[in-house]
C-alpha positions, -999 to +999 in steps of 0.1 A: +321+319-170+338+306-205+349+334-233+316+332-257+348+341-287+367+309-272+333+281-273+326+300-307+363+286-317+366+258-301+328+248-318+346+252-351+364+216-346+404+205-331+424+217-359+411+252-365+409+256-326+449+243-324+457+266-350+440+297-333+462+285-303+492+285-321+483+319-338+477+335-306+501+317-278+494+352-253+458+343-251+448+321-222+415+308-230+384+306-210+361+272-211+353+279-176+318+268-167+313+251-201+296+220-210+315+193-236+295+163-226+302+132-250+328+159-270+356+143-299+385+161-290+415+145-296+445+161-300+430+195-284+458+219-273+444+232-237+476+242-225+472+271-199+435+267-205+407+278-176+385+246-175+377+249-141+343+239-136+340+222-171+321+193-174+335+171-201+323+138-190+301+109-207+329+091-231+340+125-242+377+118-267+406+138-254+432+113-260+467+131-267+452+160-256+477+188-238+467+201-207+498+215-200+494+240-171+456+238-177+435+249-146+410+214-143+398+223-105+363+211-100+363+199-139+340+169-144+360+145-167+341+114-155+340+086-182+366+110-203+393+088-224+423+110-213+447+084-228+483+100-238+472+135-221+497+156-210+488+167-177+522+188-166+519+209-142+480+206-144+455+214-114+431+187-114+424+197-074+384+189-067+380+171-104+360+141-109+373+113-130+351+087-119+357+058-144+384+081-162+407+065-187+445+078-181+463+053-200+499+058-211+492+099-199+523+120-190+516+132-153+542+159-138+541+182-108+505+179-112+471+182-082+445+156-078+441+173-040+404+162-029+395+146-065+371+119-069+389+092-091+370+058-078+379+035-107+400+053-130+427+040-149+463+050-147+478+020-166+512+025-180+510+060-168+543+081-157+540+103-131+564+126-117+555+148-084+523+143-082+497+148-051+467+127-044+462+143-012+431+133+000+420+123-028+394+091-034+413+064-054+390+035-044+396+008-074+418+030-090+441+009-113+483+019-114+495-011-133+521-009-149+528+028-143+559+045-131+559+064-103+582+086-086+575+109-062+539+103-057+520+117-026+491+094-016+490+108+017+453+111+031+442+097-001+412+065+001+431+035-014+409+008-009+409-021-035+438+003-056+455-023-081+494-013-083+502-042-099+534-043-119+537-008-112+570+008-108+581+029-080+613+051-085+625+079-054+593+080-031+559+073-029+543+086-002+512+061+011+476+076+029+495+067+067+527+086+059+544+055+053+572+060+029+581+039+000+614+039-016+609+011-039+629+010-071+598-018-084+561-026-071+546-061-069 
């Protein structure tokens, strides 16, 4: 259940919120639970946030946001712009990003174990160590995104666009098949 202190904050608008994070970098906030439907939050620092079970869906702005370390697991982020997120290190295991739009986002050592991202959009996205385990990536667009050591394995892939994308190390495909391609086609 979200801190009722942290959705008072947060309710006050980006900046003050950013500021109380930089104020007070020992407190982890709390969204858990909490409901941001259509929400303009660009910018937002989340980094280290609880947003598990969060629904932040319906063309909610989070573009540049920092989710550094955030716990996303069972977040709904469907229709979400996301674009320029940082995602590092974030747990996004059990999410739904149905439709979501990952453009140009920084993705590292980060989970999307069992997430539902049918039609999503990772153009010009670089990601680094990331696990799609399982997850459903039917239409899912890559183009023109970097990635290196990606784990696809038991992930749905039908109809996924990797056009142009770029493959650096490993990329490891739903049948264990192992790509070490330095560029995609």
């Amino acid at each position: 259940m979200a801190n009722s202190e942290h959705l008072v904050i947060l309710k006050q608008g980006v900046v003050y919120w950013n500021n109380w994070r930089k104020n007070n970098p020992h407190v982890i906030p709390d969204l858990s639970n909490a409901s941001m439907i259509g929400a303009e939050l660009k910018g937002i620092n989340f980094e280290k946030a609880n947003l598990s079970y969060v629904d932040i869906s319906g063309i909610a702005h989070l573009e540049i946001a920092n989710f550094q370390k955030a716990d996303l697991r069972f977040a709904n982020l469907s229709e979400a712009y996301l674009g320029g997120g940082d995602f590092t290190q974030a747990n996004l295991e059990h999410a739904n990003l149905v439709e979501a739009e990952l453009i140009c986002a920084r993705i590292r050592d980060a989970s999307f174990m069992y997430a539902n991202l049918a039609s999503a959009n990772f153009n010009s996205t670089i990601m680094y160590d990331t696990i799609f385990c399982d997850a459903n990536l039917i239409d899912a667009t890559f183009s023109d995104a970097r990635l290196i050591n990606v784990n696809f394995i038991g992930a749905k892939i039908t109809e996924i666009n990797l056009r142009k994308a770029r493959f650096a190390s490993k990329v490891m495909m739903p049948d264990h098949t192992v790509f070490n391609l330095r560029r995609g086609s």
